[in-house]
C-alpha positions as CSV (number, residue, x, y, z in Angstrom):
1,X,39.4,9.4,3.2
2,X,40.0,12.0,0.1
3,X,37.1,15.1,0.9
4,X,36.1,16.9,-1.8
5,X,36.7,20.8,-1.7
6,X,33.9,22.3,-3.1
7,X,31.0,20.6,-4.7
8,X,30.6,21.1,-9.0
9,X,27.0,22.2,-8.5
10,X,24.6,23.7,-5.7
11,X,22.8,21.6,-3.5
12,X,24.7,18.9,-3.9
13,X,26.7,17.4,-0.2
14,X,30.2,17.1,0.2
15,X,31.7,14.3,-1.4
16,X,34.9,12.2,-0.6
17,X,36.6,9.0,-2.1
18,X,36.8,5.8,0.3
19,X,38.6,2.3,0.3
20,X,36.7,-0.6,0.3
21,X,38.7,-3.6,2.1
22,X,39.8,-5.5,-1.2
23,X,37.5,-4.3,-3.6
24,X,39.0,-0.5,-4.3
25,X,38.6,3.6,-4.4
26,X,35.0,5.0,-4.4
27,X,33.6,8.2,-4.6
28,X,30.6,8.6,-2.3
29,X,28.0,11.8,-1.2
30,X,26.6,12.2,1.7
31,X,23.9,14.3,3.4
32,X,22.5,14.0,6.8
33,X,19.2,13.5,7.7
34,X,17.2,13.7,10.9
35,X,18.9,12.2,14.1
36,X,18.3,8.5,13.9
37,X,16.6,8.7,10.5
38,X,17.2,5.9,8.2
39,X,19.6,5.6,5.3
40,X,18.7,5.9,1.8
41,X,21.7,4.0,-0.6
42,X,21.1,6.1,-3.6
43,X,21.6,3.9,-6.8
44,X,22.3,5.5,-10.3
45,X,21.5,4.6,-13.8
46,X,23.8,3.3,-16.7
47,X,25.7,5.4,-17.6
48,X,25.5,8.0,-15.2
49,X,27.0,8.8,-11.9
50,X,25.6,9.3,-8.8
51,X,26.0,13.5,-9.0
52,X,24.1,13.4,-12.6
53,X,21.3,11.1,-11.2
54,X,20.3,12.6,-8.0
55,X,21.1,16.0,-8.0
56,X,18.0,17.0,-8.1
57,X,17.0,14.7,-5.3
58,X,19.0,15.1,-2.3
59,X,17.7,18.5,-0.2
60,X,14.1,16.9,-0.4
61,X,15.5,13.4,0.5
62,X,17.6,14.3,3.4
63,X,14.2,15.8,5.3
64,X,13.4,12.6,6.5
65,X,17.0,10.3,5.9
66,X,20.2,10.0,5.7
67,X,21.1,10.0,1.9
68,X,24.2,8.7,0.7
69,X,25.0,8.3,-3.1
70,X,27.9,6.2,-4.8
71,X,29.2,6.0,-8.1
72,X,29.2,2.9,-9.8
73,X,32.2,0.7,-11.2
74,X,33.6,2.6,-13.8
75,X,31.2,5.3,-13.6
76,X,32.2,8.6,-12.9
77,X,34.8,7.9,-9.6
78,X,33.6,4.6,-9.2
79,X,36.1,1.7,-8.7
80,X,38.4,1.1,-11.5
81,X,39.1,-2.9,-11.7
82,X,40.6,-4.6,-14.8
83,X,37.7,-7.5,-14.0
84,X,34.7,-7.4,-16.2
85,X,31.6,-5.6,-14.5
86,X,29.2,-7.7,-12.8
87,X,26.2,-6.2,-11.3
88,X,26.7,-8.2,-8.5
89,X,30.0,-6.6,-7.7
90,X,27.7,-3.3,-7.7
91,X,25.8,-4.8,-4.9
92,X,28.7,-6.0,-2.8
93,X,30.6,-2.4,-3.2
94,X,27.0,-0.5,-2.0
95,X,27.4,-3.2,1.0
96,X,30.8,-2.4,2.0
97,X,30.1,1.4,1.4
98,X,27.9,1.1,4.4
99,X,30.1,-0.7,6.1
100,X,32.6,1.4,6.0
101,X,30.5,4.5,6.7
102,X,29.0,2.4,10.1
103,X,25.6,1.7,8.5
104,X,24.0,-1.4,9.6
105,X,20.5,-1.4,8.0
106,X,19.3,0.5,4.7
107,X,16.9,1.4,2.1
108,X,18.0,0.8,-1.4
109,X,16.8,3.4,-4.1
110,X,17.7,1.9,-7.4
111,X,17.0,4.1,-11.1
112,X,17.2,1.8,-14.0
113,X,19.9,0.1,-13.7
114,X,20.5,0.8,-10.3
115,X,17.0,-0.8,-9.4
116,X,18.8,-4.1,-11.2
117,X,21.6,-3.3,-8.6
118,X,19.1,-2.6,-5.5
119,X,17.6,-5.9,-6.4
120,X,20.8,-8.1,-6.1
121,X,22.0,-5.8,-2.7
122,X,18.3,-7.0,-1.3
123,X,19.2,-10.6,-2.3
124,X,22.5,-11.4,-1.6
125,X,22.9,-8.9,1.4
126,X,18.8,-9.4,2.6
127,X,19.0,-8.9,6.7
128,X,20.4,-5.4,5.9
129,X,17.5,-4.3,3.7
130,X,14.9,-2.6,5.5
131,X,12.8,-2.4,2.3
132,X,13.7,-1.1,-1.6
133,X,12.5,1.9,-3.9
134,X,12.8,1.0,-7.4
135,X,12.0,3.7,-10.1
136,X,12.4,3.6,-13.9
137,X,13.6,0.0,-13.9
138,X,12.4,-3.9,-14.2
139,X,12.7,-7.5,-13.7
140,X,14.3,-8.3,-16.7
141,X,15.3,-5.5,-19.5
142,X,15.9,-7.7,-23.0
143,X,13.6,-10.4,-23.9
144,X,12.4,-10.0,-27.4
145,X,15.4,-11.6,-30.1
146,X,16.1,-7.8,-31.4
147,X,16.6,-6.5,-27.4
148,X,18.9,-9.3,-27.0
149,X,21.1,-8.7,-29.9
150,X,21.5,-5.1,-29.3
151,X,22.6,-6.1,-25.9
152,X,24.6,-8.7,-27.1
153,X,26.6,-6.3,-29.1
154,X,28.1,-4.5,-26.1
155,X,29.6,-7.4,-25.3
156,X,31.4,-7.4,-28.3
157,X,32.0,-3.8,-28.2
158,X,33.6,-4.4,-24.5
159,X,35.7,-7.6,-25.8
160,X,37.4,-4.8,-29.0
161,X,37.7,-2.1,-26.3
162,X,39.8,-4.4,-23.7
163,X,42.5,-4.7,-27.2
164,X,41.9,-0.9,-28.5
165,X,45.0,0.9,-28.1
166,X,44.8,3.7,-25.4
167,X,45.0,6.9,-28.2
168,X,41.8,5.4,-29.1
169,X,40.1,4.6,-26.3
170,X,41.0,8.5,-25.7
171,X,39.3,9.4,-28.8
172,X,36.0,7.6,-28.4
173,X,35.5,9.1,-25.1
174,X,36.1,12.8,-27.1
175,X,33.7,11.9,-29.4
176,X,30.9,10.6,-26.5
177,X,31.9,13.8,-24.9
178,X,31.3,16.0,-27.9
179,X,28.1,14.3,-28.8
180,X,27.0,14.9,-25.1
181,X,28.0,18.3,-25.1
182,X,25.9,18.7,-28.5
183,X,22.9,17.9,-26.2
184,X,23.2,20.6,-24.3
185,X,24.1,19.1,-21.2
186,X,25.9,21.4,-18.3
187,X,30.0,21.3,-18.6
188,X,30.2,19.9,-15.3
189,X,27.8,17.3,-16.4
190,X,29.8,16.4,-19.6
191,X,32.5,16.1,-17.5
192,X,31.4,13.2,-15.5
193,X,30.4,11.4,-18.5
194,X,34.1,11.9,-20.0
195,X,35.4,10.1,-17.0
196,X,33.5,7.1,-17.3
197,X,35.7,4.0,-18.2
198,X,33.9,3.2,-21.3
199,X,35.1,-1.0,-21.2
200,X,33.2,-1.3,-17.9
201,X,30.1,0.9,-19.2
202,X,29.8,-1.3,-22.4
203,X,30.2,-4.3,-20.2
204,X,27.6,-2.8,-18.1
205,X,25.0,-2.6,-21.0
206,X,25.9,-6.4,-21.7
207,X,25.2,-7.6,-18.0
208,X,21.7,-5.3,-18.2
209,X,20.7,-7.5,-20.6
210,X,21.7,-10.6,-19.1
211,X,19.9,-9.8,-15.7
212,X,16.7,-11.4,-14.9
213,X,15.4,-11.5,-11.2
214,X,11.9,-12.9,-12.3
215,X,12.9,-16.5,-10.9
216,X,14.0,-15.1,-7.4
217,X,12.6,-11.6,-6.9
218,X,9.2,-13.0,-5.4
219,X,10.7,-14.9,-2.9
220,X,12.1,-12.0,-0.6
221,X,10.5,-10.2,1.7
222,X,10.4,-6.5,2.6
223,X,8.3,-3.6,2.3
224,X,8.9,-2.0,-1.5
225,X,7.8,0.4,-3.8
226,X,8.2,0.6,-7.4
227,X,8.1,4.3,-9.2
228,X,6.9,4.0,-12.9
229,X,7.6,6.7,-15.5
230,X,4.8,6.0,-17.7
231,X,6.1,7.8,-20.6
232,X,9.5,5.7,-21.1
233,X,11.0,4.8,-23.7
234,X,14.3,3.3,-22.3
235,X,12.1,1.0,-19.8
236,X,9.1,0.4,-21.1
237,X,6.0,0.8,-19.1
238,X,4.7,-2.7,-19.0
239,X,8.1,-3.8,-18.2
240,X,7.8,-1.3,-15.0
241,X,4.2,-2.8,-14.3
242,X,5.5,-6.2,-14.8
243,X,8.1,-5.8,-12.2
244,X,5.8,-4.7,-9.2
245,X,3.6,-7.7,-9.6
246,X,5.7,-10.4,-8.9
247,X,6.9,-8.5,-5.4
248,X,4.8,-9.2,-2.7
249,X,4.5,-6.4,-0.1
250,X,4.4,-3.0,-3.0
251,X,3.2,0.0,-3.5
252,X,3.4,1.6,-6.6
253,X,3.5,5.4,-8.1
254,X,3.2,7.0,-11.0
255,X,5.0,9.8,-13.0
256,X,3.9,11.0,-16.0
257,X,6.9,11.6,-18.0
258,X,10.2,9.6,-19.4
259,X,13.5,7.9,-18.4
260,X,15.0,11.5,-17.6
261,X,11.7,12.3,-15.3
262,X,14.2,12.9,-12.4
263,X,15.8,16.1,-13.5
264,X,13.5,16.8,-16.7
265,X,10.5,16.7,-14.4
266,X,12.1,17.4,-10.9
267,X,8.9,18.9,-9.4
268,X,6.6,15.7,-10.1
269,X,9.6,12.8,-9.8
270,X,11.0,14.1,-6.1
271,X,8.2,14.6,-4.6
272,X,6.8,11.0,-5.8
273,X,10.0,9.7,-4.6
274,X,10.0,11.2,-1.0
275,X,6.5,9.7,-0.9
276,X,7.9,6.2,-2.4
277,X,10.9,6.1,0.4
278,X,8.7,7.6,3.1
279,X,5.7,4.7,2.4
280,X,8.4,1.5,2.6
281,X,10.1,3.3,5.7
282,X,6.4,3.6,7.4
283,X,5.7,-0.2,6.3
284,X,9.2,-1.2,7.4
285,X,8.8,0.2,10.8
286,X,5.7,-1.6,11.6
């Protein structure tokens, strides 16, 4: 286990890189809760890392759980494989991170596509979820022909990158990094993004589009809650609304603001999601 010296940014916990038993290096945060609390599995967005997610979120969080955070295949210090990236690999790697780390039961909290990934972990790894808390994400993101083909076109965009020399690969993650830093984004957090493996994150976008839980999601049962940013334009609204009705035991909240409500709105998201994750540990405890 690799410990990290000193974290980039205050109020973020110590973070340190594991090995996952035949599946590779992660980097994983972790702050402890009260004794015997529950575990949160913190689940970033596309594109993000698990540091640029939460950061905002992990003092309030750790109140009442144990909070631990993981970066994502080829996000950030996520695993680095030379398979194509399968959201179902995501949910197997945020299985064996709590293996590893002696966690036997846990709450998922997924943010766009991490709710896609907090999905799969409650369906392929179900006795181990005590409930899920998915915010800015849905059932299903492409459906309409021009969602699909946008999509679509990562895959393509993944296939050219796998045969792109590696002077170029260099220079499109410069350019990404230069257009982020144009955004005015902290160095630190312009950082991260430069260190993404930009195959899997294209790949990534591609298997977005492809996922659909609509058939199955109805069928499982545990205590959830769904966290809608009703000003989104990454993940629609309806699609939000759409994805709490076809789970059976939900409760749903509400912040009014978009896909970045999470840092852009940090004193309205938090507190709506300690309230989300304190609601399905109440109802999971029952």
């Amino acid at each position: 286990m690799i410990r990290e010296s000193v974290a980039p940014l205050a109020g973020l916990p110590p973070g340190f890189e594991i090995d996952l038993p035949g599946r590779g290096r992660i980097f994983v945060r972790e702050k402890s809760g009260p004794m015997g609390a529950p575990t949160l599995l913190l689940l970033h967005g596309w594109t993000a890392t698990s540091d640029l997610n939460w950061f905002t979120c992990f003092d309030a969080l750790s109140e009442h759980f144990r909070v631990v955070a993981m970066d994502m295949r080829g996000h950030g210090r996520g695993i680095r494989t030379k398979s194509s990236f399968k959201l179902e690999d995501c949910a197997d790697d945020a299985a064996a991170v709590a293996d590893v780390l002696g966690i036997s039961t846990f709450i998922p909290v997924g943010y766009s596509m991490g709710g896609a990934v907090a999905q799969l972990l409650w369906g392929r790894h179900e006795l181990r979820v005590r409930g899920i808390v998915l915010c800015s994400t849905a059932s299903h993101f492409a459906e309409k022909r021009e969602e699909k083909l946008s999509f679509f076109g990562l895959t393509g965009l993944a296939a050219l990158s796998r045969l792109t020399p590696p002077q170029a690969r260099t220079w499109i993650t410069d350019q990404l990094y230069l257009q982020r830093k144009s955004e005015g984004l902290a160095d630190w957090a312009v950082q991260q993004i430069a260190s993404h493996d930009w195959r899997h994150i294209l790949e990534a976008g591609s298997a977005i589009g492809n996922f659909d839980s609509r058939d199955w999601l109805p069928r499982l049962e545990a205590p959830a809650a769904v966290v809608i940013t009703t000003q989104d334009n990454v993940v629609a609204a309806e699609r939000q609304t759409e994805l709490y009705q076809i789970i059976n035991d939900v409760e749903v909240f509400e912040v009014h603001g978009g896909h970045n409500a999470v840092f852009a709105m940090k004193e309205f998201f938090v507190p709506t999601l300690v309230e989300a994750c304190l609601s399905v540990h109440y109802r999971s405890s029952r």
